[in-house]
Each structure stands twice: as structure tokens, then as C-alpha cells.
ZAVEXKE-573330 format. One line per field, with one value per atom (N, C-alpha, C, CB): residue number from 0; residue in one letter; atom name; x, y, z. Coordinates in steps of 0.2 Angstrom, whole numbers, m for minus. Glycine has a CB too. Example, Ala and Ser with C-alpha at 12.3 -4.5 7.8 and 13.67 -1.06 7.14 Angstrom:
residues 2
num <- [0,0,0,0,1,1,1,1]
residu <- [A,A,A,A,S,S,S,S]
atome <- [N,CA,C,CB,N,CA,C,CB]
X <- [66,62,66,57,64,68,64,70]
Y <- [m28,m22,m16,m22,m11,m5,0,m3]
Z <- [39,39,39,45,35,36,39,29]
***
This chain:
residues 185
num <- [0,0,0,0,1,1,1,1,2,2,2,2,3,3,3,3,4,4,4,4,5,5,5,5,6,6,6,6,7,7,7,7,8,8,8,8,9,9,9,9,10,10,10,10,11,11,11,11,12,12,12,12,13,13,13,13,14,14,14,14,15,15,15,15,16,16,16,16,17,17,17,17,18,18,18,18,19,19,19,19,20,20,20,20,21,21,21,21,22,22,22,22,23,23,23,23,24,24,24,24,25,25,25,25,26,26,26,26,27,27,27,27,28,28,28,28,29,29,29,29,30,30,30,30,31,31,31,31,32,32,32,32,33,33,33,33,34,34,34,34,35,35,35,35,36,36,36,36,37,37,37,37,38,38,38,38,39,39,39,39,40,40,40,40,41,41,41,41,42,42,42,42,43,43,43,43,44,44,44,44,45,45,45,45,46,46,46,46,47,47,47,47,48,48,48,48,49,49,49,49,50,50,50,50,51,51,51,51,52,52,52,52,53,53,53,53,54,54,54,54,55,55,55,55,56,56,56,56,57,57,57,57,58,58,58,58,59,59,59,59,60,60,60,60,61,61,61,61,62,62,62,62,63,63,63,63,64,64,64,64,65,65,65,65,66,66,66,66,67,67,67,67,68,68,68,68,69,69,69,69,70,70,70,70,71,71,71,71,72,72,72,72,73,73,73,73,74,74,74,74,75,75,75,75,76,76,76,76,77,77,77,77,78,78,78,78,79,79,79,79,80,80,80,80,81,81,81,81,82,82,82,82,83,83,83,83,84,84,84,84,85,85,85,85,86,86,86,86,87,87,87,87,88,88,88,88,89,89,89,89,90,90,90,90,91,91,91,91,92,92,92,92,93,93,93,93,94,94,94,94,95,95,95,95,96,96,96,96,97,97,97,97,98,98,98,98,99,99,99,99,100,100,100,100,101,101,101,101,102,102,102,102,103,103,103,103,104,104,104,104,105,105,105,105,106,106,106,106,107,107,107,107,108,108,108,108,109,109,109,109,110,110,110,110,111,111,111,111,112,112,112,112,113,113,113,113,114,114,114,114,115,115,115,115,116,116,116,116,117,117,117,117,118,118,118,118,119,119,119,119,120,120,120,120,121,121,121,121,122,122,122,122,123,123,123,123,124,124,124,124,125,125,125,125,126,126,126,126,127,127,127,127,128,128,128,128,129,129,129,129,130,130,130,130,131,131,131,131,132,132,132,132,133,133,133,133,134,134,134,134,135,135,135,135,136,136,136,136,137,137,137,137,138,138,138,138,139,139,139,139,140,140,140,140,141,141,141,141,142,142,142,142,143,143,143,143,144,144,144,144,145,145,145,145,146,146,146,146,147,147,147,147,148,148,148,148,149,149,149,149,150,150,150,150,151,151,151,151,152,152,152,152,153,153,153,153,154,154,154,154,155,155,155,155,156,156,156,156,157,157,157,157,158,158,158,158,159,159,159,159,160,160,160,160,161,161,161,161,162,162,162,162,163,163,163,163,164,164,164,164,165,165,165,165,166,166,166,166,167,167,167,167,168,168,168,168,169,169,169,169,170,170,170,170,171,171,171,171,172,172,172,172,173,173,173,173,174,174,174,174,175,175,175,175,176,176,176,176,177,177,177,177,178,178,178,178,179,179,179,179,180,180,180,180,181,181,181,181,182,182,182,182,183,183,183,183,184,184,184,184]
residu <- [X,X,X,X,X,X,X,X,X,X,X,X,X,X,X,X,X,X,X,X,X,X,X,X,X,X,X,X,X,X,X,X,X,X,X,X,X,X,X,X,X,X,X,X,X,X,X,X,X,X,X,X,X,X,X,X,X,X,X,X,X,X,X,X,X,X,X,X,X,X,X,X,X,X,X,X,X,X,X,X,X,X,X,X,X,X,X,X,X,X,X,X,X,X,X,X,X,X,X,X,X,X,X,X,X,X,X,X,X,X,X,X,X,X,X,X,X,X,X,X,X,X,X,X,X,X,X,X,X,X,X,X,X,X,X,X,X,X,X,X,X,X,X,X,X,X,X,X,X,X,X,X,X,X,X,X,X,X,X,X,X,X,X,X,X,X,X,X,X,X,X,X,X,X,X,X,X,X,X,X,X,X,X,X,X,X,X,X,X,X,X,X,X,X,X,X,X,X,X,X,X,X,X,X,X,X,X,X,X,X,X,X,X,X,X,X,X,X,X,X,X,X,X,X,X,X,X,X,X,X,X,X,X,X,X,X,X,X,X,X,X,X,X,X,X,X,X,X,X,X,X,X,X,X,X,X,X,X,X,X,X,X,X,X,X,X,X,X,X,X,X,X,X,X,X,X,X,X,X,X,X,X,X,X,X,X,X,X,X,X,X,X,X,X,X,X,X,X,X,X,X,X,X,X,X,X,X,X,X,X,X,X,X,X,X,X,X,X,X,X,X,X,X,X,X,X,X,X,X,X,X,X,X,X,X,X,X,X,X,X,X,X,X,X,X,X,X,X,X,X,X,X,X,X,X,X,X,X,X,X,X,X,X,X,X,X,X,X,X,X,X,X,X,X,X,X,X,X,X,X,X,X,X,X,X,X,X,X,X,X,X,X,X,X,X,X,X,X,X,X,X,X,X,X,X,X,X,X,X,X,X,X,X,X,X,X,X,X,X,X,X,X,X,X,X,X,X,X,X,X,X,X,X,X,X,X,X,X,X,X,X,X,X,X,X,X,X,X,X,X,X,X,X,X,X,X,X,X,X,X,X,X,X,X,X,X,X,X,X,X,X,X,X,X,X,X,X,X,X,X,X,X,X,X,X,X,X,X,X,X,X,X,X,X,X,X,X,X,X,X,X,X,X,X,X,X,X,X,X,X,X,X,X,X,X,X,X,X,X,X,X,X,X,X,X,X,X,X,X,X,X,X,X,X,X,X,X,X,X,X,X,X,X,X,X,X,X,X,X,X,X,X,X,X,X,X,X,X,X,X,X,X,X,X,X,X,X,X,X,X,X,X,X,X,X,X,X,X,X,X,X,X,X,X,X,X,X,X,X,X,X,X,X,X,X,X,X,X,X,X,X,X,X,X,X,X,X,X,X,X,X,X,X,X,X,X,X,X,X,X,X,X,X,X,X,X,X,X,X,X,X,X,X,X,X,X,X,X,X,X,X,X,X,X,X,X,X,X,X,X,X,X,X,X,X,X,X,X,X,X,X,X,X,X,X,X,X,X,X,X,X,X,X,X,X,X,X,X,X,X,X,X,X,X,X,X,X,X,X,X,X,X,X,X,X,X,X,X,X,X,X,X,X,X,X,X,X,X,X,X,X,X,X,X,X,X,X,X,X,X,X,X,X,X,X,X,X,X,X,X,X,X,X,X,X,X,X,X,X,X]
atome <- [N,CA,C,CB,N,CA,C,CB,N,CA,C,CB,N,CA,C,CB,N,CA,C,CB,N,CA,C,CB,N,CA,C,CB,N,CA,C,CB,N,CA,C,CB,N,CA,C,CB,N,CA,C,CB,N,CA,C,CB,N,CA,C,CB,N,CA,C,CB,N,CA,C,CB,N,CA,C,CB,N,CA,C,CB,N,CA,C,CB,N,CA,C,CB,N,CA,C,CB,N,CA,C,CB,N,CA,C,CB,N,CA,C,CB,N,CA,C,CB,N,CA,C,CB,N,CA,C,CB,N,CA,C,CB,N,CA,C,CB,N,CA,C,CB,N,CA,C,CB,N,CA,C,CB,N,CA,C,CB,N,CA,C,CB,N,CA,C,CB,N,CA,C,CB,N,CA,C,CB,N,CA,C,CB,N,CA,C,CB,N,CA,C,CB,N,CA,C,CB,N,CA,C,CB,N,CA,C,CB,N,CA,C,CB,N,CA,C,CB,N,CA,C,CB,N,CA,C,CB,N,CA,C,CB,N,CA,C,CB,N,CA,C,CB,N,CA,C,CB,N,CA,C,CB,N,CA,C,CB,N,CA,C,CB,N,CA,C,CB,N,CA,C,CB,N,CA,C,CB,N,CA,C,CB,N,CA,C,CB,N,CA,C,CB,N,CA,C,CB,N,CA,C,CB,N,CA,C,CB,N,CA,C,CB,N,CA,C,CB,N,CA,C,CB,N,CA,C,CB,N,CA,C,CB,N,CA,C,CB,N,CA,C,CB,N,CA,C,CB,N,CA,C,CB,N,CA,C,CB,N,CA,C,CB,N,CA,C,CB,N,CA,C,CB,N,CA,C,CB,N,CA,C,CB,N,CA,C,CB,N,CA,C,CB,N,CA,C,CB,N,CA,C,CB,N,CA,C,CB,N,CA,C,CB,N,CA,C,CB,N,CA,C,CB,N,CA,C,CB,N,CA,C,CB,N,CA,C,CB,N,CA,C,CB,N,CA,C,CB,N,CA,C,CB,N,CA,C,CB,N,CA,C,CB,N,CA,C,CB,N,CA,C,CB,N,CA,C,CB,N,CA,C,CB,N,CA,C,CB,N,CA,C,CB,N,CA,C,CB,N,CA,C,CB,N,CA,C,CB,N,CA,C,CB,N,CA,C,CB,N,CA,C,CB,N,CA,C,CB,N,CA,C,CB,N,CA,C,CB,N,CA,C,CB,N,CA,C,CB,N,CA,C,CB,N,CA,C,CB,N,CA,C,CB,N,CA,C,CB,N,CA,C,CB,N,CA,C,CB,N,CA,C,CB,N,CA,C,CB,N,CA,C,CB,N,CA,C,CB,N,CA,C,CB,N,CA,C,CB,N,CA,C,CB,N,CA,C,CB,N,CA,C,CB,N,CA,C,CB,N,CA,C,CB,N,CA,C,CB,N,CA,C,CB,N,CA,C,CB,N,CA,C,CB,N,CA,C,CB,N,CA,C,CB,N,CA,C,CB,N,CA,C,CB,N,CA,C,CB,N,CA,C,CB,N,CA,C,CB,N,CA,C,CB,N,CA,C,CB,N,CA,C,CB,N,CA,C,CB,N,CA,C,CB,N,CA,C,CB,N,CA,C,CB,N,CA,C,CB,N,CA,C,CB,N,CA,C,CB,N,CA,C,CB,N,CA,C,CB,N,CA,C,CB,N,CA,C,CB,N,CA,C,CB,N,CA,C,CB,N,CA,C,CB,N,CA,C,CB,N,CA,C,CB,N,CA,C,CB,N,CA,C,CB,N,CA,C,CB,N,CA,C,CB,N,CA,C,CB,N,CA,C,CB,N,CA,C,CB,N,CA,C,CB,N,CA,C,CB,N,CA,C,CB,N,CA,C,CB,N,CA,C,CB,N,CA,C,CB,N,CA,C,CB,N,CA,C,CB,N,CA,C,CB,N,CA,C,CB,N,CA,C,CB,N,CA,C,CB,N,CA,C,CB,N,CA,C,CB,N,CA,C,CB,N,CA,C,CB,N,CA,C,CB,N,CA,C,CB,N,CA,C,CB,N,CA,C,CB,N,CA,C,CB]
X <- [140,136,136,129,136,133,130,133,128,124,120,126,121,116,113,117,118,117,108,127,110,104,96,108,99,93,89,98,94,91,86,98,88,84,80,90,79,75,67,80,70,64,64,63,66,63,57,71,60,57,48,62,48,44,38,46,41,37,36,42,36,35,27,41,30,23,17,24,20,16,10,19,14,10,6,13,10,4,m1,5,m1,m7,m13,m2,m11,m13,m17,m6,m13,m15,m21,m10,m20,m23,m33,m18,m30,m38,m41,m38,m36,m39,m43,m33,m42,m42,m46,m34,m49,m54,m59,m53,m57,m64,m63,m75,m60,m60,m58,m65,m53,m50,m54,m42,m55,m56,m50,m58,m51,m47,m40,m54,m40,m36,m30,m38,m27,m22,m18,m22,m23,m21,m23,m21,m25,m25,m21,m32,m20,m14,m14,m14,m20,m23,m18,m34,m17,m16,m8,m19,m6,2,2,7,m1,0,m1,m7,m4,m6,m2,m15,4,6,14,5,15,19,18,20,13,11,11,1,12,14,23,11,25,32,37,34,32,35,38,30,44,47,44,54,45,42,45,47,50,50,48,60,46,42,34,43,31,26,23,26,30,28,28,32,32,34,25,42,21,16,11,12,12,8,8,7,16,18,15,28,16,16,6,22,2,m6,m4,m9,m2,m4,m3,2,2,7,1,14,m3,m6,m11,m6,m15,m21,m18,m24,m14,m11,m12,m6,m8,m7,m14,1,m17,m24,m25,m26,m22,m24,m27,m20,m30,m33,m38,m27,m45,m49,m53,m56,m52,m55,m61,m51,m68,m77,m76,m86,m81,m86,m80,m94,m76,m70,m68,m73,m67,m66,m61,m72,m57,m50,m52,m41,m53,m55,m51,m63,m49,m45,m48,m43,m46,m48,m48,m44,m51,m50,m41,m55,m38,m31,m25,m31,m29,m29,m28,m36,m34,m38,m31,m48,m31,m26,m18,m27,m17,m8,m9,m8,m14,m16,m15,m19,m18,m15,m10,m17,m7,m1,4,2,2,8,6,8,2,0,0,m6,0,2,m6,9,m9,m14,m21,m12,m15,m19,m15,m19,m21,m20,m17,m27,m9,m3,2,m1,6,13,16,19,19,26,30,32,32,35,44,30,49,54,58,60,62,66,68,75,68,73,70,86,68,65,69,63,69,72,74,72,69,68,66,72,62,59,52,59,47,43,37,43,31,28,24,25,22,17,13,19,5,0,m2,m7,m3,m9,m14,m4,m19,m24,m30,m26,m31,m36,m40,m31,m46,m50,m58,m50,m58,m64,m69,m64,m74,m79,m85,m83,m86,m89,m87,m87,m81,m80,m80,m76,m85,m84,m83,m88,m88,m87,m82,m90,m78,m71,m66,m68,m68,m63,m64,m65,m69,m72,m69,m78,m70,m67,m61,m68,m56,m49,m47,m49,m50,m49,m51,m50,m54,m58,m52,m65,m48,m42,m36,m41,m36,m30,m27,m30,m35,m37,m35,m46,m38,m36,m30,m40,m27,m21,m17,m17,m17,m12,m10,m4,m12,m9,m13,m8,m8,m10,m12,m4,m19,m22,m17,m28,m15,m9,m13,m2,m18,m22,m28,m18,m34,m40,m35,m49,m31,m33,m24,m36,m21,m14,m12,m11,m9,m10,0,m15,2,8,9,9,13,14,25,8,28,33,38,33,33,37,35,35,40,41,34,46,29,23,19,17,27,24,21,28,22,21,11,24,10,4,1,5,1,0,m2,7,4,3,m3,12,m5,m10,m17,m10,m16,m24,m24,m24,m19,m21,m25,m16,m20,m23,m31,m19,m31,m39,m44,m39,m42,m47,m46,m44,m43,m43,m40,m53,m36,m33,m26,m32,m23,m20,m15,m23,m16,m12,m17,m11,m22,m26,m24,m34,m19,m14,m8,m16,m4,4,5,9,13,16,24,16,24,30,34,28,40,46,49,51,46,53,57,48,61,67,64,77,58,59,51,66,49,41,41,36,40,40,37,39,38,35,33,30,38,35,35,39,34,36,29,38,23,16,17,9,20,18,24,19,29,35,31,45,28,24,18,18,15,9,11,7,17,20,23,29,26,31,37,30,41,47,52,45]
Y <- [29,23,24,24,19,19,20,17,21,25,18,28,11,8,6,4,8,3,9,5,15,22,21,28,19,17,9,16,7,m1,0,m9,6,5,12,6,17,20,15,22,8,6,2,2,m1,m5,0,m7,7,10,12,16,12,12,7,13,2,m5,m5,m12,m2,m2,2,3,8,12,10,18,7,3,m2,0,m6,m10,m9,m12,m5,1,1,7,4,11,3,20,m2,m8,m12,m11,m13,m16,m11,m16,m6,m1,m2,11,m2,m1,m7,1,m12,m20,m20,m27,m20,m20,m14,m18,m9,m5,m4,m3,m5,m8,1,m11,5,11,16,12,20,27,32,28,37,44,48,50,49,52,57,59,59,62,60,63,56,57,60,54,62,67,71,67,74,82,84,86,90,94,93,102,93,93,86,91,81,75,77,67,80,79,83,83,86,91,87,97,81,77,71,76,71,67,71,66,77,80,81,84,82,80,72,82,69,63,60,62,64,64,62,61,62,62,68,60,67,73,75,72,79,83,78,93,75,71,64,70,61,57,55,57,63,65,63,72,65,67,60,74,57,48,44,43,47,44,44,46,53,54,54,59,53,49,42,47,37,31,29,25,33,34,35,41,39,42,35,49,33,28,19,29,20,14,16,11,22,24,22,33,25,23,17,23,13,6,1,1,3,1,m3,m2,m3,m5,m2,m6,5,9,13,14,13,16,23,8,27,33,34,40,34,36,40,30,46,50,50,43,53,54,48,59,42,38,32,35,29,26,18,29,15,6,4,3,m4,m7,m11,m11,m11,m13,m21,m10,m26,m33,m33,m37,m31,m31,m30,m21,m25,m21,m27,m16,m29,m35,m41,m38,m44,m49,m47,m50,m41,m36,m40,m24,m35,m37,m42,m37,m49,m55,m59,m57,m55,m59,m56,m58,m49,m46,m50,m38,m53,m57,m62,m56,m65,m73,m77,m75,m73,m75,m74,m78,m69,m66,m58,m70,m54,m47,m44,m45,m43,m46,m38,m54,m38,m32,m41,m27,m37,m46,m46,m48,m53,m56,m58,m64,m54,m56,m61,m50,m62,m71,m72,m71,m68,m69,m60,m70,m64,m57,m56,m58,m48,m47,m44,m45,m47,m48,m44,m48,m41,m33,m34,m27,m33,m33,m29,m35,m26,m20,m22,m18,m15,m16,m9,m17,m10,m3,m3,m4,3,2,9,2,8,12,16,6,19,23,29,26,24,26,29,20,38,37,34,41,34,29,31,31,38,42,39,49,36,33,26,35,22,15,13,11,14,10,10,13,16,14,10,22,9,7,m1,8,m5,m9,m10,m8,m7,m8,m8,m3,m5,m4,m14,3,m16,m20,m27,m20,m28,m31,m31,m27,m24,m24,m27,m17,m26,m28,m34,m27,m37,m44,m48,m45,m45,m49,m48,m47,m40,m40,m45,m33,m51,m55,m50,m59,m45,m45,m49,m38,m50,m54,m49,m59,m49,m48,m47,m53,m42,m44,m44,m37,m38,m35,m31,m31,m29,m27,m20,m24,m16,m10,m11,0,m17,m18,m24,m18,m23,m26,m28,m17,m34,m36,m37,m42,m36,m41,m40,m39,m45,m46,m41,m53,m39,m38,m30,m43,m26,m20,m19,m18,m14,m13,m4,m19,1,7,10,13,8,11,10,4,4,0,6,m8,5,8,16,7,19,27,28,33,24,25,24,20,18,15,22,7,24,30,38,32,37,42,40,41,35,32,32,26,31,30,38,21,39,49,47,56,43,41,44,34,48,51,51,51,55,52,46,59,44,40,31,41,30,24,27,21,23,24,17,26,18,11,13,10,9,7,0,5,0,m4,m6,0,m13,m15,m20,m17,m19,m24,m30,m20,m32,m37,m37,m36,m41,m41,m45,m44,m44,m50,m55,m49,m63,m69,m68,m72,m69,m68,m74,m63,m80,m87,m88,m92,m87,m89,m83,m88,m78,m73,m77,m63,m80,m80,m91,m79,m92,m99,m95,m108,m91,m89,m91,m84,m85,m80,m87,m73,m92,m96,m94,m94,m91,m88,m91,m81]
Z <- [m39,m42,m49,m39,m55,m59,m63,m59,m71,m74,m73,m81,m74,m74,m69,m78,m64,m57,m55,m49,m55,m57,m59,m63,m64,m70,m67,m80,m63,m61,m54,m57,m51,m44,m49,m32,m50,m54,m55,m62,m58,m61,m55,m70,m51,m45,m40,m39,m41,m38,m41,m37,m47,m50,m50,m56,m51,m50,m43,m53,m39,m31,m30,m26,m34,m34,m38,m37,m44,m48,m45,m51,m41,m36,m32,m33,m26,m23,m25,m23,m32,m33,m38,m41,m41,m42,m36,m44,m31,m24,m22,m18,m21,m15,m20,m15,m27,m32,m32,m42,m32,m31,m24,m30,m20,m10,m10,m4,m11,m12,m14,m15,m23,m27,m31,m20,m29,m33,m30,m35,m31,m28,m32,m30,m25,m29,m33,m23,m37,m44,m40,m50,m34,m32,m32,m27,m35,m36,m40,m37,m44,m49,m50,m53,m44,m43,m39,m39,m39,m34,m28,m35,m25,m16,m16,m14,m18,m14,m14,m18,m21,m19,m12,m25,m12,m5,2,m4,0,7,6,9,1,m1,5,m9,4,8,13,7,15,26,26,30,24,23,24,17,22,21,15,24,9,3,1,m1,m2,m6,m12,m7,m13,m20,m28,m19,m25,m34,m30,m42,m25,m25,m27,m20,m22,m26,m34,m25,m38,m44,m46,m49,m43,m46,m45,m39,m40,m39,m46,m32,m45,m52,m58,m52,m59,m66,m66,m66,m58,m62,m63,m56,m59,m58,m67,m52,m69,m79,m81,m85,m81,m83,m83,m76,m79,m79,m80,m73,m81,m85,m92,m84,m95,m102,m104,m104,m99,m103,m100,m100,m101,m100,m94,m105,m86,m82,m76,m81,m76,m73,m80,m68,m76,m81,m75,m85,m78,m73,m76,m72,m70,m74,m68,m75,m71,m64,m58,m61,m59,m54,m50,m50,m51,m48,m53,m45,m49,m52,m50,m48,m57,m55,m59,m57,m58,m61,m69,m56,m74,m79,m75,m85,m83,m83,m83,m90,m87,m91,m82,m99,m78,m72,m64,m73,m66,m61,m62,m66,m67,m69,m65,m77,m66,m65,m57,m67,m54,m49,m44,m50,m47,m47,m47,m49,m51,m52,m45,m60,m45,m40,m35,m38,m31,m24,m26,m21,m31,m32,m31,m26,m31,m30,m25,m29,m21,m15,m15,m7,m14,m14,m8,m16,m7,m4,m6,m7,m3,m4,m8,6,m13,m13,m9,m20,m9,m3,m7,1,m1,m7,m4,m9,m7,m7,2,m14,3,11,15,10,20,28,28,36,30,33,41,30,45,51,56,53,52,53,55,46,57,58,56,62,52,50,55,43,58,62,59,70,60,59,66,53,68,75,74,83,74,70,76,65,78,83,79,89,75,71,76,66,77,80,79,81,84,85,78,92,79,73,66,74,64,59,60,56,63,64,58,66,52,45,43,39,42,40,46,37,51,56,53,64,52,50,43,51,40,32,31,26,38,39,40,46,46,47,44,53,38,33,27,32,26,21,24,19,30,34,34,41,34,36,28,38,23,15,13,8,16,11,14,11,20,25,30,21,33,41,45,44,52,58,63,62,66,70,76,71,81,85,92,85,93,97,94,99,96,91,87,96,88,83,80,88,83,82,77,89,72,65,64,57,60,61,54,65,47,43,43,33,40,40,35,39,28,22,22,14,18,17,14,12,15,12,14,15,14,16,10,20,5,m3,0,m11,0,0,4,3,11,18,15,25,11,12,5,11,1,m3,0,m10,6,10,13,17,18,21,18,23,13,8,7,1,2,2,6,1,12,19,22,26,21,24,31,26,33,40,43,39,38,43,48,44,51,59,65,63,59,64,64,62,58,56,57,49,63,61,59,68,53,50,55,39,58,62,59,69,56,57,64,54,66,74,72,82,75,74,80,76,83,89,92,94,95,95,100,88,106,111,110,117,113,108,102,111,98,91,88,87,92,90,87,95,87,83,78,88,77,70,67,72,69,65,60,71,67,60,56,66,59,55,50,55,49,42,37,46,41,36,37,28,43,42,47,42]
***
């Protein structure tokens, strides 16, 4: 591959995380600061990130405190006004993974088995699910169309979920004819 061809998916990759970490503070309302502490890379690696993934999260987290889109108080990571707007535009309107020019025929699915003892967050789980555009499939089983594990592995992080949210890629969904008008697709 290319020196430039390198340097092009480098910044695609960037602007992925960027997003993420943008979406996840919007749909929130405010992250604990752990991003940038050491503990998270660590649960960033039970997670299945590699070690210069990890560091890409925490580059791009500095990276958006700088340019003034993330403002950290009292240990917590909120979106500036400047932040809020970035925000917007990445959903077009609605606070969304972007959607790219053509499906790819894949389906995301979350399915989530949040114990009872944490209803609140089971509830707050399904309340984000609900704005960011996924389809209700079943109560704890959640559908959207477009690539959004960036998104998914910051919520998990954020909500302490774990192994208590899996994100699954399927190539085929039986009757998928009402998710596929939902969606537009």
C-alpha cells in the first residue's frame, strides 16, 4: 500500500473515533474522565482493542479537549457549545453513527441482559438505543443497519456494561422486510 493510500485510512480511522467519543458525550450528557486514565486503557483491552488502538482513543479524547470540543470539570467530560454543534452535524441532525452512501447488508444487532439490580441503567440503555436510531427487534434485542462498534464500545465503557451488551454483525435476519422499510433501505 501507499504512502498516501496509509496516511488516508490513518485519518478515516481517526475521524471514527472522533465521532464515537463526540456521540457517546452528546447521548450521555457527560463521561467520567476515564478515558484518560490508565484503568480504562486496560478495559479498553478486555474489550479487544490493541495497544496502539487504545492509545488512538486517548490521542483522539486530548485532541478534542484542545480544539475546544470537549471541556473536562470535576472529573467529568461534557461537550462544549463549539462540541454540541460537531455533534450535530455528525447525525445530520439526529444523534446517529453516520450513515454511508450505500449498505452494506449487514445488519448490527446489540442484545443486552442487564441485571435487574441495575434497572436504571437498563432503562437509560434502552432510551439511548432508542435516540441514537436503533429498531426495537425484541425487549433486550436492538437492530441498526450501519457500522457503529466505535460508538457501542465507548456506550459500554460509559454504562460499565461489559459483557452484559454484546454487538453482533449478521449477514441475514429472518423477515427483515419491516427493518429494511423502517431503515430506508
Amino acid at each position: 500500500m501507499g504512502k498516501l493510500e496509509e496516511e488516508v485510512r490513518k485519518e478515516i480511522r481517526r475521524t471514527r473515533i472522533n465521532s464515537a467519543i463526540v456521540t457517546a458525550l452528546a447521548v450521555s450528557g457527560g463521561l467520567a474522565v476515564a478515558v484518560m486514565a490508565p484503568n480504562v486503557l486496560g478495559v479498553l483491552g478486555r474489550l479487544g482493542f490493541t495497544s496502539q488502538q487504545r492509545q488512538n482513543v486517548k490521542k483522539s479524547f486530548s485532541k478534542l479537549v484542545e480544539r475546544g470540543y470537549i471541556s473536562v470539570e470535576h472529573s467529568r467530560a461534557r461537550l462544549t457549545p463549539k462540541g454540541e454543534k460537531f455533534a450535530a452535524l455528525l447525525g445530520e441532525g439526529r444523534l446517529a453513527p453516520k450513515k454511508p452512501k450505500r449498505w452494506d447488508g449487514k445488519w448490527r444487532v446489540l442484545i443486552f441482559d442487564i441485571p435487574e439490580r441495575r434497572r436504571g441503567t437498563r432503562e437509560q440503555t434502552r432510551r439511548t438505543l432508542l435516540h441514537l436510531g436503533f429498531k426495537r427487534l425484541q425487549d433486550s434485542v436492538w437492530v441498526y443497519p450501519y457500522d457503529c462498534e466505535d460508538l457501542i464500545t465507548l456506550f459500554k465503557i460509559d454504562f460499565r456494561l461489559g459483557k452484559d451488551l454484546l454487538y453482533m454483525v449478521v449477514d441475514k435476519i429472518e423477515l427483515d422486510a419491516s427493518l429494511k422499510n423502517h431503515f430506508n433501505l
